[in-house]
C-alpha positions in Angstrom: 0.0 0.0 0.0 3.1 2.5 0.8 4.2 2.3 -2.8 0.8 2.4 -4.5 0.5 5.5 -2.4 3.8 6.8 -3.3 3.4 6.1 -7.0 -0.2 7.9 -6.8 1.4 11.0 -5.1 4.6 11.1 -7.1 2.1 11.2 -10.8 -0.3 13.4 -9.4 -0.2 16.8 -11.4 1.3 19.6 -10.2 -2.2 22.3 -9.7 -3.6 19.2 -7.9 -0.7 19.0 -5.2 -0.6 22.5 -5.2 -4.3 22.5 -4.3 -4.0 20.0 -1.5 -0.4 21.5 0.0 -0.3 25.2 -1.1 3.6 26.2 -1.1 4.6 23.0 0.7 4.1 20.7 -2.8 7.0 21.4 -4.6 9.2 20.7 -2.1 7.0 17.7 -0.6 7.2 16.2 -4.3 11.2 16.7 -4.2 11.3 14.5 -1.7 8.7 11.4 -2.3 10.5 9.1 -4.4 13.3 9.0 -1.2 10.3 9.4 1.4 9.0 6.1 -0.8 11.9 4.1 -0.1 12.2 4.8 3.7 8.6 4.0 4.4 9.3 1.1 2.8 12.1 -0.1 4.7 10.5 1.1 7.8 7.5 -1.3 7.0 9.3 -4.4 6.5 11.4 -3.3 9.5 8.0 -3.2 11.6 7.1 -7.1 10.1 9.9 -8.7 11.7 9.9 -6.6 14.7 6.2 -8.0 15.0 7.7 -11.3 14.5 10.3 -10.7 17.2 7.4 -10.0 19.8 5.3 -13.0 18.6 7.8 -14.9 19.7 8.0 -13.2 22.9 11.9 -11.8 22.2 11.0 -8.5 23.8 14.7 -8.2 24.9 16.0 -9.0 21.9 14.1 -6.5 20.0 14.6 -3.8 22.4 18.3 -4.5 22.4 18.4 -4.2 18.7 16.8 -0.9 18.7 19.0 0.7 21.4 21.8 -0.7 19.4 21.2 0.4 16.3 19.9 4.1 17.5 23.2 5.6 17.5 23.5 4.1 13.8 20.4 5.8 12.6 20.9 8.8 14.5 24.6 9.4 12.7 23.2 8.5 9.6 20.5 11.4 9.7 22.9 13.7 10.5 25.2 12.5 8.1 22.4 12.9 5.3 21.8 16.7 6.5 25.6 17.7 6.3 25.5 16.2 3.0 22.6 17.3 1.1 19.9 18.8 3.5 16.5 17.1 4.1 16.7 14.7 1.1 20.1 13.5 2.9 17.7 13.6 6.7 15.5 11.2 4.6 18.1 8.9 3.0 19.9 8.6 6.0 16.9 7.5 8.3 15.8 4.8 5.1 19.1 3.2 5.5 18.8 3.3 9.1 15.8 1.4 8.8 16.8 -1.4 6.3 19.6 -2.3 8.9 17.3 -2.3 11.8 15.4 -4.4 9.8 17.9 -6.7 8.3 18.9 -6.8 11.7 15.5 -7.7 13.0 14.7 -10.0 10.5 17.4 -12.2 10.8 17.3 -12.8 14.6 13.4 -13.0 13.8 14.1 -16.4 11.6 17.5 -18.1 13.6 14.9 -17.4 16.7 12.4 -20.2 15.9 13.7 -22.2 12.8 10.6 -24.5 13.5 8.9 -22.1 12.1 10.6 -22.9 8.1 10.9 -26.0 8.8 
């Protein structure tokens, strides 16, 4: 649904975005096709912290979020010194594809019986 959403929003003409977001659009529309990608590392991040807490490895998934704060944290502000908002944006996608790589894979070494 994020990228259907993101698709809809990044082809919708300009005096329509304008309409909906006055000055805001042109530089909301600047930024969708990164905004896309984050949301949609953020979203498969949230999957396998779900996973995580179905299994009842609360720990675990609070330990891999504490850990990988500083990460995401220097990654944002990495992004901003580098090319503004856009950079804010990258920075916190790839911050969330290695929480969730992260994530995922103690979510499937936690209960192999669950591929078996």
């Amino acid at each position: 649904a994020t990228i259907l959403l993101g698709l809809v929003a990044e082809w919708l003409p300009t005096r329509i975005g304008t309409t909906l977001f006055g000055s805001h659009w042109s530089s909301m529309h600047a930024l969708l096709p990164v905004w896309l990608f984050t949301m949609t590392a953020l979203g498969l991040s949230s999957i396998a912290f779900a996973g995580l807490r179905i299994l009842r490895r609360l720990k675990l998934a609070m330990v891999i979020r504490l850990v990988s704060l500083p990460l995401t944290v220097a990654l944002v502000g990495g992004g901003v010194s580098l090319s503004g908002a856009e950079g804010a944006v990258v920075g916190y996608g790839i911050g969330g594809i290695f929480v969730g790589v992260a994530a995922l894979g103690f979510f499937t070494r936690a209960d192999r019986a669950l591929w078996v």
